[in-house]
N, C-alpha and C positions, 0 to 999 in steps of 0.2 A: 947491371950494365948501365953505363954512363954514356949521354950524348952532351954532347958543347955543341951551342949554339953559334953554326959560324957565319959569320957577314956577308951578305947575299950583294952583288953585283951591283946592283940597282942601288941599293941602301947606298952606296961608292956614289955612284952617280949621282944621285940624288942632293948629297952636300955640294957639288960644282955651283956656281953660278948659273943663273939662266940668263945668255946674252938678251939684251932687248933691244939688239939694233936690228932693223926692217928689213929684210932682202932689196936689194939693187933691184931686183927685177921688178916687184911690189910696188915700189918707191915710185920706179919710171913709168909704169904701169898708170897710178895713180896719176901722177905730174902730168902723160898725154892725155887721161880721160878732163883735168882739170883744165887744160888747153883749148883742148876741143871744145869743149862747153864755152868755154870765153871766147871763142873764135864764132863761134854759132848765136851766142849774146849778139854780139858786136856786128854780125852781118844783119840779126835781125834789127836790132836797133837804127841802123842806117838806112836801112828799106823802111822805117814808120818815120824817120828822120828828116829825110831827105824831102817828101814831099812838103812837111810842115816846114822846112826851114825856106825852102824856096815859095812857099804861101806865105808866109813873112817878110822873105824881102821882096817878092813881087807887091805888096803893097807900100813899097817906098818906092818905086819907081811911076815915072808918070804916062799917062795912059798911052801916048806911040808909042812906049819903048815895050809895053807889055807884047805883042803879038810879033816885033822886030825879028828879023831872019838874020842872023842864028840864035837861037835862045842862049841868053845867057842866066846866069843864077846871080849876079851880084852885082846890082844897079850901078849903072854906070855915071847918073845924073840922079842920086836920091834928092826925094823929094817929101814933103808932106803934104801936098796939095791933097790927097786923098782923103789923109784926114780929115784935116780940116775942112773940106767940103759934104764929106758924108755929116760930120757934127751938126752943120752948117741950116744942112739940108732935112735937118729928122731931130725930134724932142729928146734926144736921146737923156739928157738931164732927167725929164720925168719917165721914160721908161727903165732906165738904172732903177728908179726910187720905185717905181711898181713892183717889177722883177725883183726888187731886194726885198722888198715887204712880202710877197708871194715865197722866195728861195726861204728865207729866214722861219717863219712863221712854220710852212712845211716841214722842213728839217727838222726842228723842236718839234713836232708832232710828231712824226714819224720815226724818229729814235727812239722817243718814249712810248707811241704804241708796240713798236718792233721788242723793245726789251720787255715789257710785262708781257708780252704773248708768248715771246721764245723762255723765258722765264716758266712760265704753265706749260707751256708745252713738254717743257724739260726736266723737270721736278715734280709733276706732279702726276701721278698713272694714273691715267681714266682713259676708258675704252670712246668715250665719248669726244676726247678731246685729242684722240688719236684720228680719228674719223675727221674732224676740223681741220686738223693737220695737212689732211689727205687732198681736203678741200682747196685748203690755201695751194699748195701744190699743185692741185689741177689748171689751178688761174693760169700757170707759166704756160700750158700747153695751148691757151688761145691766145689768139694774134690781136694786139692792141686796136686794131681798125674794126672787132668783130664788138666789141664791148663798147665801143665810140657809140652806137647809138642809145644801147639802154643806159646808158649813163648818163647820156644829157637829157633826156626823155624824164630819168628822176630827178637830176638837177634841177629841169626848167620847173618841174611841179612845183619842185621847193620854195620856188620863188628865188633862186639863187642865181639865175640868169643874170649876165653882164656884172658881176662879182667877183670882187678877190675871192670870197668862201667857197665859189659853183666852181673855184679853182684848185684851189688848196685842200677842201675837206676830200673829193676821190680820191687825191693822189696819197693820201695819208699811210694807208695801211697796205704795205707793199710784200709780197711773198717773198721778195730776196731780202728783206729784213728781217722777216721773222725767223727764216731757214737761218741768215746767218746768228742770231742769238741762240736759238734754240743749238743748235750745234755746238758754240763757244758754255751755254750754260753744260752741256754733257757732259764738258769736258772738266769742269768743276766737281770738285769731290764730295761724295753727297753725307760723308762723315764731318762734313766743315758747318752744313746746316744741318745735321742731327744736334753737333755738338752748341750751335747757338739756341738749339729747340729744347736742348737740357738745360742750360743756362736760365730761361726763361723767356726768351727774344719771340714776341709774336711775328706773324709771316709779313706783317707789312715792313717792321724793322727791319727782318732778315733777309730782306730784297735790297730797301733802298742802303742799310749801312753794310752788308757786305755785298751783295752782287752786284749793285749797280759800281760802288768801287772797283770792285774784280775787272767787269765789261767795260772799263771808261777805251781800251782798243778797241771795241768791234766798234762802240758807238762814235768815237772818231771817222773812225774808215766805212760807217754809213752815213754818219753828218757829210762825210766830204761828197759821197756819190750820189747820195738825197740831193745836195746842194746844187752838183754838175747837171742833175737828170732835170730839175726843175730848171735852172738854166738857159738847160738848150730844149724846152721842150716849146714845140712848137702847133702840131695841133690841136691838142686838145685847146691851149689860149684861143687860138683862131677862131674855135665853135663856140667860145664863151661869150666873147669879148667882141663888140660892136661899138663902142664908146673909146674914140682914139687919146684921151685921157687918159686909160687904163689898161693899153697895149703893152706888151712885153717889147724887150729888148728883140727879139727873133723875129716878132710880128715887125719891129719898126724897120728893121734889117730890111723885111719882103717887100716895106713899101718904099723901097728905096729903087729897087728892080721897076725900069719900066714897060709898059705895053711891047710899046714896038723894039727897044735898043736898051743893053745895059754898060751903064758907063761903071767898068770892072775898076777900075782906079777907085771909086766912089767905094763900089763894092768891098772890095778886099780890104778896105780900109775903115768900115764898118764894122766888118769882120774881125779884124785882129781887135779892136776897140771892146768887144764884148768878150773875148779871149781873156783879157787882162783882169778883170773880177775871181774868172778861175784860178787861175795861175795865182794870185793873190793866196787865193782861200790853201790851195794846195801846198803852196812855200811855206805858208802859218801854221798849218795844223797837221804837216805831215812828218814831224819831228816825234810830235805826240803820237805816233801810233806805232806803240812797240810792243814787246811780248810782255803780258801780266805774271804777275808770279800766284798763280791760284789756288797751290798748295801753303798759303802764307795763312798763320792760326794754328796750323795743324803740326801736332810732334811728332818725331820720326819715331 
């Protein structure tokens, strides 16, 4: 007894083409979800916008026309009197050159501590440095005004009072830079430094010639925020600093404000003035921060 194998249904079906155009309804689906979201962009964006652009041009107008009834957004008599009078009125020359010696200095430390700690944290298991981790972490749950006193309390010891160092050296080692290195190293494939550790690459090599390469995005996007946070940081300078020589940019701001009246023209116009270093740093170096390729070295 003989069977033939005969051609099943499917096997038929199977040679057809498989169409790869997207359902209409898919399509549309997609295109309002992508709508929406740019419609919800754009309302937000407007609402952080709006106030800052109108703190912009209220500093070109001159001081009657600020509190004039009806408010208007877009000076009718621009002026720079503001400027030029907060300039005028405040060292701002030698406070730029403090604040940039304080911003700069900072930021270089604090990159490079953040990357060799997220670095250990991230590569290397130990129960001990798991527990440090936990540490840094807990820092974010106290409130900066709570650590204001033991801080200056060691500072003064040091003999660091009324110094750029009683400045720069707390602000150094920051938990939101280690979390974010430690995170961006996880995401590094841990077969990229097995394979430089067969190779022969001791651990200091294998930091600075691939990881630090791999990190040059996190450490961007913490230079910029290291840079912004010392910037606009305001009290900790204030408790420091007694010696009007070596006031920041924020402290010279405050002594602009008087006792009894603040002439807001003067004001606002001191204000955009120290705006302009940011906005500098951020237009420069926000190109540089794109996706790294981390799986690069490694064969598929």
């Amino acid at each position: 007894m003989t069977t033939t194998d005969m051609p099943r249904p499917l096997d038929a079906d199977a040679k057809q083409p498989v169409s790869k155009k997207r359902p209409r309804k898919a399509a549309s689906g997609g295109m309002r979800r992508a709508v929406s979201a740019t419609t919800l962009l754009w309302i937000l964006a407007c609402l952080y916008g709006v106030p800052v652009l109108w703190f912009i041009l209220s500093s070109f107008k001159p001081a009657s026309d600020l509190f004039s009834y009806p408010l208007t957004l877009v000076p009718h008599n621009p002026t720079l009197s503001g400027f030029e009078a907060a300039w005028d009125s405040a060292n701002f020359s030698q406070y730029f050159i403090n604040t940039a010696i304080v911003c700069v200095i900072t930021t270089i430390l604090t990159v490079g501590v953040s990357c060799c700690t997220g670095y250990a944290l991230a590569k290397y298991d130990n129960r001990w440095l798991k527990a440090f981790f936990l540490c840094i972490l807990a820092t974010t749950m106290l409130p900066g005004e709570v650590m204001l006193a033991p801080e200056f309390l060691v500072v003064r010891n040091l003999g660091l009072y009324n110094s750029f160092a009683g400045i720069i050296l707390p602000a150094v080692l920051t938990a939101t830079g280690c979390f974010m290195f430690r995170q961006f190293f996880l995401t590094v494939p841990d077969e990229l430094v097995e394979a430089a550790r067969i190779d022969g690459a001791r651990e200091l090599s294998i930091f600075l010639r691939i990881m630090v390469p791999v990190s040059r995005p996190i450490m961007l996007t913490l230079a910029i925020l290291s840079f912004q946070w010392r910037w606009n940081d305001y009290i900790w300078p204030l408790l420091m600093l007694n010696d009007p020589n070596k006031f920041t940019v924020q402290i010279g701001i405050q002594s602009i404000v008087g006792a009894q009246n603040i002439n807001w023209s003067v004001l606002l116009g001191a204000s955009v003035i120290s705006m302009i270093p940011l906005i500098a740093v951020f237009l420069v170096f926000q190109r540089y921060v794109m996706g790294a390729d981390i799986n690069a070295g490694l064969k598929d």
